[in-house]
C-alpha positions, 0 to 999 in steps of 0.5 A: 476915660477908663475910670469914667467908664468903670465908675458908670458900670458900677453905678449901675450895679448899684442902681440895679440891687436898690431897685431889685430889693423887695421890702415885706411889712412884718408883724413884731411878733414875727420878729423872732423867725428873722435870722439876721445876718446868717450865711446865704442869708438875702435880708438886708438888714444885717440885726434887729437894731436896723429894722424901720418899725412903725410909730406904735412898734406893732409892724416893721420892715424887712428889706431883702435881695432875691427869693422871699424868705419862707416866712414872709412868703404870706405877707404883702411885697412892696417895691421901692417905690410903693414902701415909699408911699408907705413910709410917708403915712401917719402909722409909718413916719416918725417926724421926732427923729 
């Protein structure tokens, strides 16, 4: 029973950070102000190699945890449901893979 109950709070820890994420649609030429993988650092994807990029590589996706980094502060915020949506248009999804 223990273990049911700690497997339910854990559960619900994760459930709680992949609701909590926000998501920012990038331009590429933006791709150089990311800095992956740094100390103290809230972006999800931990290189360039992880990043969802749209069909045309002209935009991609950055996911991240807590206060939006300096310079994605100007772009559109998405909620897991709403990069959902976007994802699933023409520009974004990518049925070849």
């Amino acid at each position: 029973m223990k273990y049911l109950i700690l497997l339910t709070i854990i559960y619900y820890f994760i459930l709680n950070k992949i609701m909590n994420l926000s998501y920012a649609v990038m331009n590429i030429n933006d791709l150089d102000k990311v800095e992956f993988n740094t100390q103290n650092n809230c972006i999800m994807e931990m290189d360039e190699s992880k990043l969802r990029r749209n069909v045309n590589n002209t935009e991609f996706i950055l996911t991240f945890s807590g206060p939006c980094p300096a310079f994605a502060q100007s772009k559109q915020l998405y909620n897991l449901n709403n990069i959902k949506l976007l994802l699933a248009t023409k520009e974004w999804r990518q049925d070849n893979i």
